[in-house]
C-alpha positions in Angstrom: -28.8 -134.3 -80.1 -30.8 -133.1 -77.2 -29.6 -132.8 -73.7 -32.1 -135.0 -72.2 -31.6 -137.4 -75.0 -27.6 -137.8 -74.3 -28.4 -138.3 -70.6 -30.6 -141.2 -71.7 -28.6 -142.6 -73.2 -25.9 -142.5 -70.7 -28.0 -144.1 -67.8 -29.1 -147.2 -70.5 -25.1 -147.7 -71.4 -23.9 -148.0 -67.3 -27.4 -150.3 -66.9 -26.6 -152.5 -70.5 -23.2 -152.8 -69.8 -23.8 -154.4 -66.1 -26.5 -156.7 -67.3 -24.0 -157.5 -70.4 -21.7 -159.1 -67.7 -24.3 -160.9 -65.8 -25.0 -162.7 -68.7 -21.6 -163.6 -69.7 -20.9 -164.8 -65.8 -23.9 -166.6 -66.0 -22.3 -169.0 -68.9 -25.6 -169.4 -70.3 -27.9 -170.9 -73.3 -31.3 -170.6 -74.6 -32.6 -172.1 -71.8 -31.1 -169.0 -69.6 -33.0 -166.4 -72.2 -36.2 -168.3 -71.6 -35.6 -167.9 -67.8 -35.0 -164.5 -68.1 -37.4 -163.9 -70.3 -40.1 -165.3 -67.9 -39.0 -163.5 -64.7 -39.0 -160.3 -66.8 -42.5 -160.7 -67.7 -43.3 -161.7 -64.0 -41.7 -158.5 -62.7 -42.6 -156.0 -65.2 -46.3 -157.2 -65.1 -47.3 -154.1 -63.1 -45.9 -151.5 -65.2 -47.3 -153.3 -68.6 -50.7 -153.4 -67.2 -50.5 -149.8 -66.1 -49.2 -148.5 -69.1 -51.2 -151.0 -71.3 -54.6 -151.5 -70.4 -56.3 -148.7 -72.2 -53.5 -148.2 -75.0 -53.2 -152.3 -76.4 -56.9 -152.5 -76.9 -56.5 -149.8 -80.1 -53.3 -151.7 -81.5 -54.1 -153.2 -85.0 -52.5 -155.2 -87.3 -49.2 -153.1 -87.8 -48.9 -152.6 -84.3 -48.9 -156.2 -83.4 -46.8 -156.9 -86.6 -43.7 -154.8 -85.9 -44.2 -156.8 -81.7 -44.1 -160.0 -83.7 -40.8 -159.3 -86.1 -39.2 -156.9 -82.7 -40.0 -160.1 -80.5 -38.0 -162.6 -83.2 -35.0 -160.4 -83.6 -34.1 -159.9 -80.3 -34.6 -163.5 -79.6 -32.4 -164.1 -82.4 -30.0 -161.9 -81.1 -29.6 -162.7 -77.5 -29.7 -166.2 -78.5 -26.4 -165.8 -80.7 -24.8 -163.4 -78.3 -25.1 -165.5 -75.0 -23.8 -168.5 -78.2 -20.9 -166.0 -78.3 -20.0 -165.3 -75.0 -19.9 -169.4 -74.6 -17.0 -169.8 -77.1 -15.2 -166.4 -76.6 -14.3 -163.5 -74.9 -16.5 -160.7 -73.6 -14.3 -158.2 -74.2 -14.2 -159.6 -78.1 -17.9 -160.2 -79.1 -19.5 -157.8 -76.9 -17.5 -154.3 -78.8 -17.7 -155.9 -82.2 -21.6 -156.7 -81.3 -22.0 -153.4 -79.7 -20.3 -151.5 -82.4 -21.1 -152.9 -85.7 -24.8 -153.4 -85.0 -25.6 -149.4 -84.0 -22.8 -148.0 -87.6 -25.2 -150.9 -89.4 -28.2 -149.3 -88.1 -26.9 -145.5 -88.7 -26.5 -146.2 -91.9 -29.7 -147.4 -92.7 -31.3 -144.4 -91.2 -29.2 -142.1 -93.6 -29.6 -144.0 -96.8 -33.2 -145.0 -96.4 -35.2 -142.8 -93.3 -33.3 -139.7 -94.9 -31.9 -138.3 -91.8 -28.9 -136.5 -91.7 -25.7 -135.9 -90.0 -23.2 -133.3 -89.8 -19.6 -133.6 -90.1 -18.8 -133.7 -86.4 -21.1 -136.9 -86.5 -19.1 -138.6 -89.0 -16.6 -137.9 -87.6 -17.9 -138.9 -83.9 -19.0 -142.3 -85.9 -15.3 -143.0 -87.0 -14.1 -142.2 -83.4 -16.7 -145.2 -82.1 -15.8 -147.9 -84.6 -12.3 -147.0 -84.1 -12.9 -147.3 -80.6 -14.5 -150.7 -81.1 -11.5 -152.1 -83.1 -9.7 -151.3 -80.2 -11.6 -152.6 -76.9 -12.3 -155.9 -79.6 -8.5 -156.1 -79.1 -7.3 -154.3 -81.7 -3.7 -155.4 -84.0 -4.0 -158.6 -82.0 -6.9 -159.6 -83.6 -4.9 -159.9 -86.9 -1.5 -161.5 -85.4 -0.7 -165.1 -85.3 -0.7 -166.7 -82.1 1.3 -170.2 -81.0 -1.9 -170.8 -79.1 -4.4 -172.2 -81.8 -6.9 -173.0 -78.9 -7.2 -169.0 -78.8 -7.0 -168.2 -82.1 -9.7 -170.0 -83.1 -11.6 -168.5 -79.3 -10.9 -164.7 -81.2 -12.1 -165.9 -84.4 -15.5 -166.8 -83.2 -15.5 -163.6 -81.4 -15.0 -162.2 -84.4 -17.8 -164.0 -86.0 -20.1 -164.0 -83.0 -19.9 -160.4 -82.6 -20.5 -158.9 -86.2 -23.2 -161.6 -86.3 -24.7 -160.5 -83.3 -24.4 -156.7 -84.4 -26.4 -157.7 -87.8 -29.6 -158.6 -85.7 -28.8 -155.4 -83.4 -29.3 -153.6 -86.1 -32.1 -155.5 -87.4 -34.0 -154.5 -84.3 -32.7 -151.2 -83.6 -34.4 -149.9 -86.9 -37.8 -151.9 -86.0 -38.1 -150.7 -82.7 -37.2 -147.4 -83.7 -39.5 -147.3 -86.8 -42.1 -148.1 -84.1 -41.9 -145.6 -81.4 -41.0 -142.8 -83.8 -43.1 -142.7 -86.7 -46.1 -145.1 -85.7 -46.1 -143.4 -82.0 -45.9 -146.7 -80.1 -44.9 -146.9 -76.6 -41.2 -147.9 -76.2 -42.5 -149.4 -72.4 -45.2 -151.3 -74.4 -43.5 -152.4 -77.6 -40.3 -154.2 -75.6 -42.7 -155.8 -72.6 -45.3 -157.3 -75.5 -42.3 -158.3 -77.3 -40.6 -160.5 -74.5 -44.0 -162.5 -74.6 -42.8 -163.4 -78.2 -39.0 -164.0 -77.2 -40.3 -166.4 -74.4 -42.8 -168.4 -77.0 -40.4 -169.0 -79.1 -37.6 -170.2 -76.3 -40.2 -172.8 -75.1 -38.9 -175.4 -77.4 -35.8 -175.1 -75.9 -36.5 -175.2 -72.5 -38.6 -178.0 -72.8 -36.0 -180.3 -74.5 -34.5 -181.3 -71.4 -36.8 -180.4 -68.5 -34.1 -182.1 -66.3 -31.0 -179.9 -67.6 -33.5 -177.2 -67.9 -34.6 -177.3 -64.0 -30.4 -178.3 -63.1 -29.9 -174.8 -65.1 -32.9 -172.4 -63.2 -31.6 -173.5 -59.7 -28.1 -171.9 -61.2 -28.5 -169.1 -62.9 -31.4 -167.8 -61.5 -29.6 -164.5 -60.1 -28.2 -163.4 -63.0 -31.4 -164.2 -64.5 -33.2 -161.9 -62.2 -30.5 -159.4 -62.3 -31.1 -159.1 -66.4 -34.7 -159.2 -66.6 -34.5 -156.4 -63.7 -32.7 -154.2 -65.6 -32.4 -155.0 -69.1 -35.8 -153.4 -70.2 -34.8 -150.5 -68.5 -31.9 -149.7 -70.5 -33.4 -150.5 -73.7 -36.6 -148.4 -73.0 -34.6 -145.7 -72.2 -32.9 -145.8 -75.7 -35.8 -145.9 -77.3 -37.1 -142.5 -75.6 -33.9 -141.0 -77.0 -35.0 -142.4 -80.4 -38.3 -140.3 -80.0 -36.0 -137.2 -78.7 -33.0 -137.6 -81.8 -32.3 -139.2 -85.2 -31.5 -142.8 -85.2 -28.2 -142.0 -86.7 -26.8 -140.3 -84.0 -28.3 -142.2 -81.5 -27.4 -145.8 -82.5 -23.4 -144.7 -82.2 -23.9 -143.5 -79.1 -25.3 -146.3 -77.7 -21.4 -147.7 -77.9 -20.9 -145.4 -74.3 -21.7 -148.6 -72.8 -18.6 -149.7 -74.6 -16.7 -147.6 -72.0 -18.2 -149.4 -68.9 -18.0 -152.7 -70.2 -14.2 -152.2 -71.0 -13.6 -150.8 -67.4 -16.1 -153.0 -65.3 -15.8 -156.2 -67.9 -11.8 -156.3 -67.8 -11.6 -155.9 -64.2 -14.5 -158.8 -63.3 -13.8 -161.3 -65.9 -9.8 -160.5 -65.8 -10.1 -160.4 -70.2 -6.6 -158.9 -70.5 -5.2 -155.8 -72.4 -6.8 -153.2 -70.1 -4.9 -150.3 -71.5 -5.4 -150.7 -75.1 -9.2 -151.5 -74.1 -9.5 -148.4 -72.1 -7.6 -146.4 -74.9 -10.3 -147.9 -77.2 -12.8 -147.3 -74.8 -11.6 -143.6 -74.7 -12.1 -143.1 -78.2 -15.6 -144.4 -78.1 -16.7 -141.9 -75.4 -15.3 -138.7 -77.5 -17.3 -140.5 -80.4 -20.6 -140.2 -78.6 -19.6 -136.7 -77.7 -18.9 -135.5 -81.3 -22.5 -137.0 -81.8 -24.1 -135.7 -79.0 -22.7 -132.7 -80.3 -23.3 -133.2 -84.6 
């Protein structure tokens, strides 16, 4: 993996990790995706017009298409995730989300985009979903408890998470599809994309205008915090896509892991800091082994 690839995708795990956090403080529904999802197209109107105005004109069919289905996944998915975070645990969904969705996505790459990996990256991918089963809580999430209130708050973690990581890896092969082998413009294909998410989310927020309007007057900081920075991160993934094979660069996504174990377990007070941090450990010297494979 190239240098300038790895740093990437350093800068978008510190940035996904915070706005990962936001969202969970902000307790929120469909109703705070649709706020988000209109202050992000408010605030990144500039930069889509700058970038856009001479490249959107030439877009055809396929273009638009892969918008369309990249618009409805990650609607899907941040719908389900900020679902997730109501019932559990950040420090549960967000690994299992984290982790499954990029190893789901890897291995589509190798079985069907024929890229390759080397040993060091197998073995860097065992090191991150290790890592995962570690920050997600590791044994514990197997034992029984005397608490059935918080087993059954794990279990949906559980569920939550891997369902969430399904549509990550739905998307991340999409998007990635589209800025590496039809050329499009990672800036472009997420800011045309949001305009979908938030069509889509109208439904909801319309369902109870009063709620709805109680909600905005809440939330709206972390709202502005994650459409601030959320694009950011994800663009900048999506520049290491055009720089390095899917397959390493999914995994290594999961360095965001490392900051959400540190930064989430000290804000949110989620519990089992050291075996999260050991976890969280393993996951960096994953990402290294891939950086390196």
């Amino acid at each position: 993996m190239p240098l300038s690839a790895f740093a990437l995708i350093l800068l978008a795990g510190v940035i996904h990790a915070s706005w990962n956090i936001a969202a969970k403080k902000a307790n929120g529904d469909a109703r705070f995706a649709f706020q988000s999802g209109v202050f992000l197209m408010v605030i990144w109107a500039p930069v889509g017009l700058w970038f856009g105005w001479d490249v959107v004109p030439t877009w055809g069919s396929t273009e638009w298409g892969f918008v369309l289905l990249s618009g409805v996944l990650h609607v899907v998915y941040y719908v389900t995730l900020l679902r997730g975070y109501r019932k559990s645990d950040l420090t549960v969904v967000y690994p299992l989300a984290r982790g499954s969705g990029p190893l789901l996505s890897s291995l589509f790459a190798i079985l069907f985009l024929g890229e390759r990996i080397s040993a060091i990256g197998v073995a860097g991918i065992g090191g991150v979903a290790l890592g995962v089963f570690l920050v997600a809580g590791g044994p514990r999430l197997w034992r029984s408890t005397n608490d059935p209130a918080q087993r059954e708050r794990v279990n949906k973690g559980l569920r939550y998470g891997v369902l969430t990581g399904a549509f990550i890896a739905a998307y991340t092969v999409t998007d990635s599809y589209a800025v590496k082998f039809l050329a499009m413009s990672p800036i472009l294909l997420d800011y045309f994309g949001n305009f979908v998410r938030v069509a889509l989310l109208v439904p909801a927020a319309l369902r109870d205008c009063a709620t709805t309007a109680r909600l905005w007057r809440l939330q709206w900081k972390y709202a502005l915090l994650v459409a601030a920075i959320s694009p950011i991160s994800y663009v900048l993934v999506l520049y290491a896509v055009q720089q390095a094979p899917i397959s390493h660069v999914a995994p290594a996504r999961e360095v965001s892991m490392l900051f959400a174990a540190l930064i989430g377990g000290h804000l949110l007070r989620e519990g089992d800091r050291l075996l999260r941090l050991m976890g969280a450990v393993l996951i960096a010297a994953g990402v290294i082994a891939l950086a390196l494979g």
